[in-house]
DRENFI-106556 format. One line per field, with one value per residue (C-alpha): residue number from 1; y, z, x. Coordinates in Angstrom, 3 decimals. Each point is the difference from the previous one (the first is absolute). Example, Ala and Ser with C-alpha at 12.3 -4.5 7.8 and 13.67 -1.06 7.14 Angstrom:
2
sevo	c(1,2)
Y	c(-4.500,3.440)
Z	c(7.800,-0.660)
X	c(12.300,1.370)
This chain:
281
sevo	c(1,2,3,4,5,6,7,8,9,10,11,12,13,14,15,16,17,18,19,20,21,22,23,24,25,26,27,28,29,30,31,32,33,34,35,36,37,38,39,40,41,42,43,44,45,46,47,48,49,50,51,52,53,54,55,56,57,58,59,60,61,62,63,64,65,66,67,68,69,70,71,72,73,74,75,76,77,78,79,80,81,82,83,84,85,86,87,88,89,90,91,92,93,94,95,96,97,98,99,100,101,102,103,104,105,106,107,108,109,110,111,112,113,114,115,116,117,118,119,120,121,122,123,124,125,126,127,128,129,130,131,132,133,134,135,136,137,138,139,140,141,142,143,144,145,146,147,148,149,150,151,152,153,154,155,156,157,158,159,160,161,162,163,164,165,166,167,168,169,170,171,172,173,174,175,176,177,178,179,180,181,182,183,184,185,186,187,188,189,190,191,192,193,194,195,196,197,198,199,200,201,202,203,204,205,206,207,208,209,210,211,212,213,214,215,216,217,218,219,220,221,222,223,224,225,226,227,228,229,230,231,232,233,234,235,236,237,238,239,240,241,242,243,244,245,246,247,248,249,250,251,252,253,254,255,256,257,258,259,260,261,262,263,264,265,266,267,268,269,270,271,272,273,274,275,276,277,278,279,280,281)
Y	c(116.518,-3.158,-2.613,-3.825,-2.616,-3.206,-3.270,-2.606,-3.749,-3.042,-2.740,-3.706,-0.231,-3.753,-0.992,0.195,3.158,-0.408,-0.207,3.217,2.063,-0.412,0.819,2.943,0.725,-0.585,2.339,2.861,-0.131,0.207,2.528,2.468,-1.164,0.987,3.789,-0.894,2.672,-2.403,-3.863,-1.610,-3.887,-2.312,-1.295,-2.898,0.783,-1.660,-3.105,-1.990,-2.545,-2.935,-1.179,0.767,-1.486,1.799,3.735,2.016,3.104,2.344,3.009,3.504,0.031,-3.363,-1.029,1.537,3.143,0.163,-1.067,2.350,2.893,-0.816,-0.269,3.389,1.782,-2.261,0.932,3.131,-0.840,-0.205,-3.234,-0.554,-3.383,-1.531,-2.030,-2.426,-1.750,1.390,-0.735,1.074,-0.711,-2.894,-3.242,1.413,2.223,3.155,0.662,3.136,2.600,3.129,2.071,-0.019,3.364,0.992,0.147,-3.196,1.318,-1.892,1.896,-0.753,-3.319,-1.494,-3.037,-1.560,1.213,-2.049,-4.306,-1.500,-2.874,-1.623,-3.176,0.404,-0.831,-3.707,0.269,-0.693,2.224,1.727,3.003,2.130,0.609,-3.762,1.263,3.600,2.736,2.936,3.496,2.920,2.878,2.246,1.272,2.661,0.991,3.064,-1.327,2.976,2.387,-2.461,-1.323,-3.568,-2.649,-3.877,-2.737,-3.941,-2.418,-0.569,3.573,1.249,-1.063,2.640,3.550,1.402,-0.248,1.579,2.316,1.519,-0.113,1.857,2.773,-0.457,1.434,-2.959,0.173,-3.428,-3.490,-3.437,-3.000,-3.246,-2.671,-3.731,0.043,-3.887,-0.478,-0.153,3.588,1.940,-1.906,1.560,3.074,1.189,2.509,1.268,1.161,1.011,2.358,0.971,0.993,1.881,2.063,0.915,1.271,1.494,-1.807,-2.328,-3.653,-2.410,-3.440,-2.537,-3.808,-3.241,-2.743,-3.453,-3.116,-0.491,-2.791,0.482,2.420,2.040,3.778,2.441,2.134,3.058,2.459,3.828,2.781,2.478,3.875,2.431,-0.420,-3.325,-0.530,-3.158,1.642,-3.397,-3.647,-3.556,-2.619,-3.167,-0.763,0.862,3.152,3.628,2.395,3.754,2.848,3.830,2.298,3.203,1.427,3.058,-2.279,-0.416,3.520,0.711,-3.130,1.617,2.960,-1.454,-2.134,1.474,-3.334,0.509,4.242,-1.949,-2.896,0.480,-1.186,1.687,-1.414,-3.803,0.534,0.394,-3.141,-1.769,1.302,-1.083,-3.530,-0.891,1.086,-1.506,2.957,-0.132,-0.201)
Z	c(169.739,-0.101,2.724,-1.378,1.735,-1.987,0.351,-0.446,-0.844,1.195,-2.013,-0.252,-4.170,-1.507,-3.471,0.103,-1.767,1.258,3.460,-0.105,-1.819,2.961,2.097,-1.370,-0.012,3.747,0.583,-2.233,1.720,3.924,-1.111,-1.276,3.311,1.422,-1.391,-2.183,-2.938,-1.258,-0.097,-1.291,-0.385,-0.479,-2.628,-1.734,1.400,-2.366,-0.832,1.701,-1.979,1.850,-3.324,-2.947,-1.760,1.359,-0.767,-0.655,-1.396,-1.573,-2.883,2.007,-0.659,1.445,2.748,3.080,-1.697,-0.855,3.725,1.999,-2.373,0.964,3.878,-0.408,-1.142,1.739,3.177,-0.569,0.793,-1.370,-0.729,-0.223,-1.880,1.835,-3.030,-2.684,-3.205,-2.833,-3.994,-1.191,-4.044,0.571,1.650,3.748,2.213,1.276,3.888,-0.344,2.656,-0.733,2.195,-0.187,0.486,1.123,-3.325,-1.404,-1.438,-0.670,0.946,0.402,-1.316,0.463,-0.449,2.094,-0.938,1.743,0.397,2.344,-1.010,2.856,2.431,1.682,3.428,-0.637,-1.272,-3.726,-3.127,-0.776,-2.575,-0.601,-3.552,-0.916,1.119,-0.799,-2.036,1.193,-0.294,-1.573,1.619,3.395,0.312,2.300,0.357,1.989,2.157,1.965,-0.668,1.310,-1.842,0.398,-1.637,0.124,0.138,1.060,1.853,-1.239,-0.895,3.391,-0.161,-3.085,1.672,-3.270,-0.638,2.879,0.080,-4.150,1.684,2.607,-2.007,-2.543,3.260,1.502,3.437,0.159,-0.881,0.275,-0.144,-0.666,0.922,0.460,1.982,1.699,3.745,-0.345,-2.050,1.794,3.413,-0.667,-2.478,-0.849,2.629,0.079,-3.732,0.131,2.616,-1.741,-3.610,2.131,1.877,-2.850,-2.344,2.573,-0.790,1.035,-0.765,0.108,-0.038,-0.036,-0.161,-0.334,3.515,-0.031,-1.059,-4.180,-1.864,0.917,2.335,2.437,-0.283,2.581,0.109,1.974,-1.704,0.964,-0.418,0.795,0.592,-2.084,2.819,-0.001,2.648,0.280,0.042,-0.266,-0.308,-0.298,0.979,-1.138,-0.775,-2.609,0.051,0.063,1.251,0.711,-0.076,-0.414,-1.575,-0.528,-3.431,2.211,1.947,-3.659,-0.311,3.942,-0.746,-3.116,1.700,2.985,-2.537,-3.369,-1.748,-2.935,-0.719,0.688,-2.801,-2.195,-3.333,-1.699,1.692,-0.104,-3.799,-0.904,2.022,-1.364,-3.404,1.062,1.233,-3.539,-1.710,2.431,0.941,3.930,2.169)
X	c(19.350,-2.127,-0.773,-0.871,-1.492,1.808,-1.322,3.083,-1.659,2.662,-1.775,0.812,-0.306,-0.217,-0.171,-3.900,-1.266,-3.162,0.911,2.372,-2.357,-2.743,2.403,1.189,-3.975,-0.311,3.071,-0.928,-3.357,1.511,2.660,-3.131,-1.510,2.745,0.111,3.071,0.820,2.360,0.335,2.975,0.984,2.888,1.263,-1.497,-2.883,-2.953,2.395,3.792,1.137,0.510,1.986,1.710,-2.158,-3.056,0.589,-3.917,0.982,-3.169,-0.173,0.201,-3.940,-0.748,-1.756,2.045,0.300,-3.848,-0.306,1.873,-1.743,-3.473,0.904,1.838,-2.937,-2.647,2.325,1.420,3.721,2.958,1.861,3.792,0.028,2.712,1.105,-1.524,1.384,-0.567,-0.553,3.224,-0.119,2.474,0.010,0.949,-2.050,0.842,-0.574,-1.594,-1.496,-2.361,-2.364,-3.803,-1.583,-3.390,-1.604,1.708,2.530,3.605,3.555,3.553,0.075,3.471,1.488,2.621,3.160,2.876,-0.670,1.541,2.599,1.866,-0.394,-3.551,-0.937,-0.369,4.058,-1.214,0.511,-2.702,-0.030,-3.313,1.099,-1.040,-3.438,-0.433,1.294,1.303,-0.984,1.559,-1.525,-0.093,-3.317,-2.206,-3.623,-2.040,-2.376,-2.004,2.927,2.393,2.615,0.470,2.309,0.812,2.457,-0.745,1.620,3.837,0.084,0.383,3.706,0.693,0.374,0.111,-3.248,-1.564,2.487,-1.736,-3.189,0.614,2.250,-3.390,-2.340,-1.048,-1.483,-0.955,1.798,-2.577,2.350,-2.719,2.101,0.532,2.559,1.286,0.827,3.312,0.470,-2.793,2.034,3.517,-0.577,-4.121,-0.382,3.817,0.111,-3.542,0.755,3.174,-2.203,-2.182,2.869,1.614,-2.472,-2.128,-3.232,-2.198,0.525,-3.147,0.162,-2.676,1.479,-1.575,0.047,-0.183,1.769,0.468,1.242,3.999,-0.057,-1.694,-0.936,0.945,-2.802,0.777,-1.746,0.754,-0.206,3.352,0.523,2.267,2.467,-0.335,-2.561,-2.084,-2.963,-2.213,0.940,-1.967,1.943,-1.746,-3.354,-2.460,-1.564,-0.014,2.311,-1.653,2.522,-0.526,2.878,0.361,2.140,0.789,2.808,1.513,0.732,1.400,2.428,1.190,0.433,1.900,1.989,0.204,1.471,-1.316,0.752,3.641,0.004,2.878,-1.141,2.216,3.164,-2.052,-0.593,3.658,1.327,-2.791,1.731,3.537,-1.686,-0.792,2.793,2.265,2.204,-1.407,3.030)
Protein backbone atom coordinates (compact mmCIF):
# COMPACT_ATOMS: atom_id res chain seq x y z
CA UNK A 1 0.00 0.00 0.00
CA UNK A 2 1.14 3.54 -0.82
CA UNK A 3 -0.73 6.91 -0.62
CA UNK A 4 0.58 9.85 -3.25
CA UNK A 5 -0.07 13.26 -3.15
CA UNK A 6 0.12 14.08 -7.25
CA UNK A 7 0.40 17.43 -8.37
CA UNK A 8 -1.35 17.62 -12.03
CA UNK A 9 0.03 21.11 -13.88
CA UNK A 10 -2.78 22.44 -16.72
CA UNK A 11 -0.33 24.81 -18.47
CA UNK A 12 -0.93 27.14 -21.41
CA UNK A 13 2.51 26.05 -23.54
CA UNK A 14 3.53 28.54 -26.57
CA UNK A 15 6.28 28.21 -28.89
CA UNK A 16 8.61 30.19 -26.46
CA UNK A 17 11.03 27.83 -24.65
CA UNK A 18 11.96 30.27 -22.43
CA UNK A 19 8.67 31.13 -21.30
CA UNK A 20 7.55 27.34 -20.69
CA UNK A 21 10.59 26.39 -18.96
CA UNK A 22 9.92 29.20 -16.11
CA UNK A 23 6.86 28.00 -15.90
CA UNK A 24 7.44 24.62 -15.43
CA UNK A 25 9.95 26.20 -12.68
CA UNK A 26 7.16 28.10 -10.94
CA UNK A 27 5.00 24.85 -10.93
CA UNK A 28 7.55 22.38 -9.74
CA UNK A 29 8.25 24.87 -6.99
CA UNK A 30 4.26 25.25 -5.71
CA UNK A 31 3.70 21.49 -6.22
CA UNK A 32 6.82 20.83 -3.51
CA UNK A 33 5.06 23.68 -1.66
CA UNK A 34 2.34 21.93 -1.89
CA UNK A 35 3.66 18.47 -0.27
CA UNK A 36 3.41 16.76 -3.74
CA UNK A 37 5.42 13.25 -4.04
CA UNK A 38 4.76 13.41 -7.57
CA UNK A 39 4.33 16.17 -10.26
CA UNK A 40 3.38 15.37 -13.66
CA UNK A 41 2.77 17.70 -16.88
CA UNK A 42 1.18 17.77 -20.26
CA UNK A 43 2.36 17.19 -23.17
CA UNK A 44 4.41 19.63 -25.03
CA UNK A 45 5.15 21.05 -22.15
CA UNK A 46 8.69 23.10 -22.72
CA UNK A 47 7.62 23.92 -26.50
CA UNK A 48 3.80 24.01 -29.06
CA UNK A 49 4.45 24.68 -32.35
CA UNK A 50 2.45 27.30 -33.55
CA UNK A 51 3.74 26.00 -37.16
CA UNK A 52 5.06 23.48 -39.18
CA UNK A 53 7.65 25.18 -39.78
CA UNK A 54 8.61 25.90 -36.18
CA UNK A 55 9.14 22.44 -34.55
CA UNK A 56 12.23 22.77 -31.36
CA UNK A 57 12.97 19.37 -30.68
CA UNK A 58 16.34 18.72 -28.19
CA UNK A 59 18.94 15.51 -27.67
CA UNK A 60 17.52 13.39 -24.54
CA UNK A 61 20.47 15.25 -22.58
CA UNK A 62 19.53 18.74 -23.53
CA UNK A 63 18.37 21.42 -21.75
CA UNK A 64 14.82 20.20 -20.37
CA UNK A 65 16.22 17.03 -19.43
CA UNK A 66 19.27 18.68 -17.55
CA UNK A 67 16.45 20.95 -16.12
CA UNK A 68 13.92 18.82 -14.68
CA UNK A 69 17.08 16.71 -13.07
CA UNK A 70 18.40 19.53 -11.09
CA UNK A 71 14.78 20.59 -9.77
CA UNK A 72 14.24 16.85 -8.90
CA UNK A 73 17.08 16.66 -6.67
CA UNK A 74 17.17 20.42 -5.67
CA UNK A 75 13.32 19.55 -4.78
CA UNK A 76 13.14 16.18 -3.92
CA UNK A 77 10.16 15.10 -6.18
CA UNK A 78 9.40 13.20 -8.73
CA UNK A 79 8.57 14.44 -12.22
CA UNK A 80 6.36 12.75 -14.88
CA UNK A 81 7.55 14.70 -18.01
CA UNK A 82 4.32 15.05 -19.59
CA UNK A 83 5.86 14.98 -23.08
CA UNK A 84 8.71 16.75 -25.12
CA UNK A 85 10.23 16.25 -28.68
CA UNK A 86 12.91 14.51 -28.94
CA UNK A 87 16.32 14.00 -31.15
CA UNK A 88 15.36 11.04 -32.95
CA UNK A 89 18.55 10.26 -35.42
CA UNK A 90 16.35 11.35 -38.38
CA UNK A 91 14.79 14.41 -39.58
CA UNK A 92 11.38 14.10 -37.30
CA UNK A 93 11.08 14.25 -33.57
CA UNK A 94 9.81 11.81 -31.40
CA UNK A 95 7.17 12.94 -28.64
CA UNK A 96 8.67 11.26 -25.91
CA UNK A 97 7.71 10.98 -22.03
CA UNK A 98 9.99 9.58 -19.07
CA UNK A 99 9.89 10.01 -15.26
CA UNK A 100 12.37 12.00 -13.18
CA UNK A 101 13.23 10.43 -9.88
CA UNK A 102 14.52 11.87 -6.72
CA UNK A 103 18.13 11.47 -7.42
CA UNK A 104 17.92 12.54 -11.15
CA UNK A 105 17.60 9.67 -12.52
CA UNK A 106 15.75 8.96 -16.15
CA UNK A 107 12.97 5.92 -16.51
CA UNK A 108 10.41 4.73 -18.83
CA UNK A 109 11.13 6.79 -21.65
CA UNK A 110 8.52 6.24 -24.36
CA UNK A 111 7.71 7.62 -27.37
CA UNK A 112 4.33 8.14 -28.78
CA UNK A 113 3.22 5.18 -30.33
CA UNK A 114 -0.08 5.82 -32.38
CA UNK A 115 -0.32 9.63 -34.51
CA UNK A 116 -3.23 10.76 -35.14
CA UNK A 117 -4.26 11.24 -38.98
CA UNK A 118 -7.78 12.47 -39.60
CA UNK A 119 -9.70 15.96 -40.13
CA UNK A 120 -8.80 18.13 -36.96
CA UNK A 121 -10.97 20.45 -35.17
CA UNK A 122 -10.54 23.29 -37.63
CA UNK A 123 -12.02 20.47 -40.46
CA UNK A 124 -8.41 20.37 -42.12
CA UNK A 125 -6.09 17.31 -42.63
CA UNK A 126 -3.68 17.16 -40.38
CA UNK A 127 -1.41 13.98 -39.79
CA UNK A 128 1.27 13.91 -36.84
CA UNK A 129 3.43 11.63 -38.93
CA UNK A 130 4.49 14.78 -41.18
CA UNK A 131 5.83 16.03 -37.82
CA UNK A 132 7.01 13.22 -35.71
CA UNK A 133 8.02 9.71 -35.77
CA UNK A 134 6.52 7.16 -34.05
CA UNK A 135 7.63 4.90 -31.43
CA UNK A 136 8.14 1.27 -31.29
CA UNK A 137 8.03 0.43 -27.75
CA UNK A 138 5.61 -0.09 -24.52
CA UNK A 139 7.51 0.82 -21.65
CA UNK A 140 7.27 0.75 -17.50
CA UNK A 141 9.30 2.05 -14.60
CA UNK A 142 9.24 1.47 -10.46
CA UNK A 143 8.91 4.51 -8.81
CA UNK A 144 8.84 3.97 -4.76
CA UNK A 145 7.75 0.33 -5.28
CA UNK A 146 5.05 1.39 -7.54
CA UNK A 147 4.78 0.37 -10.84
CA UNK A 148 3.90 3.00 -13.16
CA UNK A 149 3.55 3.24 -17.01
CA UNK A 150 2.64 5.84 -19.87
CA UNK A 151 0.81 6.67 -22.95
CA UNK A 152 0.12 10.47 -24.46
CA UNK A 153 -2.52 12.10 -25.97
CA UNK A 154 -3.96 10.05 -29.18
CA UNK A 155 -3.02 6.95 -27.43
CA UNK A 156 -5.82 6.95 -25.11
CA UNK A 157 -8.06 5.72 -28.00
CA UNK A 158 -5.86 2.25 -28.33
CA UNK A 159 -7.12 -0.11 -25.44
CA UNK A 160 -4.51 -2.37 -26.30
CA UNK A 161 -2.03 -0.65 -24.92
CA UNK A 162 -3.20 -0.04 -21.53
CA UNK A 163 -4.61 -3.13 -21.46
CA UNK A 164 -0.17 -4.80 -21.64
CA UNK A 165 0.47 -2.42 -19.00
CA UNK A 166 -1.81 -3.29 -16.83
CA UNK A 167 -1.40 -7.32 -17.41
CA UNK A 168 2.65 -6.02 -17.06
CA UNK A 169 1.64 -4.75 -13.12
CA UNK A 170 0.88 -1.39 -13.61
CA UNK A 171 -0.89 0.45 -10.87
CA UNK A 172 -0.70 3.66 -12.40
CA UNK A 173 -1.39 5.08 -16.10
CA UNK A 174 -0.29 9.21 -16.65
CA UNK A 175 -1.87 10.21 -19.98
CA UNK A 176 0.07 13.94 -20.81
CA UNK A 177 -2.16 15.19 -23.23
CA UNK A 178 -3.14 17.93 -25.66
CA UNK A 179 -6.27 17.21 -26.08
CA UNK A 180 -8.70 20.10 -28.41
CA UNK A 181 -12.18 21.31 -27.25
CA UNK A 182 -13.96 19.53 -29.44
CA UNK A 183 -12.36 15.81 -28.50
CA UNK A 184 -11.89 16.43 -24.73
CA UNK A 185 -15.97 17.98 -25.35
CA UNK A 186 -17.49 14.66 -26.73
CA UNK A 187 -14.95 11.75 -25.74
CA UNK A 188 -11.65 12.75 -23.05
CA UNK A 189 -13.28 11.93 -19.88
CA UNK A 190 -15.59 8.93 -21.24
CA UNK A 191 -12.64 6.69 -22.50
CA UNK A 192 -10.48 7.86 -19.75
CA UNK A 193 -12.81 6.54 -17.34
CA UNK A 194 -13.32 3.49 -19.46
CA UNK A 195 -9.06 2.66 -19.42
CA UNK A 196 -9.24 3.12 -15.87
CA UNK A 197 -12.31 0.63 -15.25
CA UNK A 198 -11.00 -1.92 -17.08
CA UNK A 199 -7.54 -2.37 -16.06
CA UNK A 200 -8.12 -1.50 -12.56
CA UNK A 201 -5.66 1.36 -12.24
CA UNK A 202 -5.30 4.69 -11.91
CA UNK A 203 -5.32 6.96 -14.92
CA UNK A 204 -3.65 10.54 -14.58
CA UNK A 205 -4.00 13.09 -16.86
CA UNK A 206 -2.52 16.47 -16.94
CA UNK A 207 -3.61 18.55 -20.29
CA UNK A 208 -2.64 21.78 -21.60
CA UNK A 209 -5.64 25.08 -21.55
CA UNK A 210 -5.77 27.83 -23.64
CA UNK A 211 -6.28 28.91 -27.18
CA UNK A 212 -3.33 27.60 -29.92
CA UNK A 213 -2.85 28.45 -33.37
CA UNK A 214 -6.00 26.24 -34.90
CA UNK A 215 -7.60 25.21 -32.13
CA UNK A 216 -8.31 25.39 -28.60
CA UNK A 217 -7.21 22.88 -25.82
CA UNK A 218 -9.62 21.38 -23.48
CA UNK A 219 -7.81 21.28 -20.46
CA UNK A 220 -9.60 19.18 -17.95
CA UNK A 221 -6.99 17.64 -16.27
CA UNK A 222 -7.91 14.62 -13.79
CA UNK A 223 -7.23 12.44 -12.13
CA UNK A 224 -9.72 9.01 -12.08
CA UNK A 225 -10.20 5.94 -9.63
CA UNK A 226 -9.77 2.14 -10.47
CA UNK A 227 -13.53 2.10 -10.70
CA UNK A 228 -13.59 4.85 -12.61
CA UNK A 229 -14.13 7.54 -10.10
CA UNK A 230 -13.32 11.19 -10.75
CA UNK A 231 -11.39 11.53 -7.99
CA UNK A 232 -10.09 15.24 -8.99
CA UNK A 233 -10.72 17.44 -12.00
CA UNK A 234 -9.56 21.13 -13.27
CA UNK A 235 -11.73 22.45 -15.54
CA UNK A 236 -10.01 25.43 -17.13
CA UNK A 237 -7.40 27.55 -16.08
CA UNK A 238 -3.77 27.32 -15.46
CA UNK A 239 -2.60 25.74 -12.54
CA UNK A 240 -2.35 22.98 -10.20
CA UNK A 241 -4.57 20.32 -9.37
CA UNK A 242 -3.81 18.56 -5.68
CA UNK A 243 -5.08 14.99 -5.37
CA UNK A 244 -4.12 12.18 -2.86
CA UNK A 245 -4.48 8.32 -3.88
CA UNK A 246 -4.03 5.47 -2.33
CA UNK A 247 -2.55 2.05 -4.44
CA UNK A 248 -4.52 0.03 -1.82
CA UNK A 249 -7.96 0.95 -3.87
CA UNK A 250 -6.05 -0.80 -6.90
CA UNK A 251 -5.98 -4.02 -5.26
CA UNK A 252 -9.88 -3.96 -3.58
CA UNK A 253 -11.04 -3.11 -7.34
CA UNK A 254 -9.20 -6.07 -8.62
CA UNK A 255 -10.56 -7.99 -6.12
CA UNK A 256 -14.19 -6.87 -6.59
CA UNK A 257 -13.59 -7.16 -10.40
CA UNK A 258 -10.96 -9.57 -11.32
CA UNK A 259 -10.76 -8.39 -15.18
CA UNK A 260 -7.61 -9.08 -15.62
CA UNK A 261 -7.17 -13.00 -13.74
CA UNK A 262 -10.10 -13.22 -16.72
CA UNK A 263 -8.14 -11.95 -20.00
CA UNK A 264 -8.15 -14.62 -22.49
CA UNK A 265 -4.93 -14.24 -24.31
CA UNK A 266 -4.83 -17.31 -25.40
CA UNK A 267 -8.21 -17.34 -27.24
CA UNK A 268 -7.17 -13.35 -28.52
CA UNK A 269 -3.79 -14.74 -29.80
CA UNK A 270 -5.30 -17.32 -32.13
CA UNK A 271 -7.95 -14.92 -33.84
CA UNK A 272 -5.30 -12.53 -34.05
CA UNK A 273 -3.59 -15.63 -35.99
CA UNK A 274 -6.69 -16.33 -38.16
CA UNK A 275 -6.90 -12.28 -38.79
CA UNK A 276 -3.71 -12.38 -40.72
CA UNK A 277 -4.00 -15.31 -42.53
CA UNK A 278 -7.42 -14.53 -43.53
CA UNK A 279 -9.28 -17.67 -42.45
CA UNK A 280 -11.51 -15.46 -39.69
CA UNK A 281 -15.09 -16.19 -40.44
Amino acid sequence: MAILKLALVQMDSRDNVEENLAQVVKYIKLAKAGDADVVAFPEFMNFLAFSRSNVYFEGIDGRTTRLLQKMAVDYDIIIQAGSILIDSGSDLPYNQTFFVDRDGTLSGRYSKLHLFAGISAGNTEFQESALYKPGNDITVTDILGIRMGTAICYDFRFPELFRIMALGGVEIIFVPGNFTKHTGEHHLQGILQTRAIENGVFIVSANQIGRKKKAESFGHSMVISPDGEIRAIKPDGEGLLFCDIDTQDITCQRIKLPLLDHNREDVYEVHRGKLKDGTLK
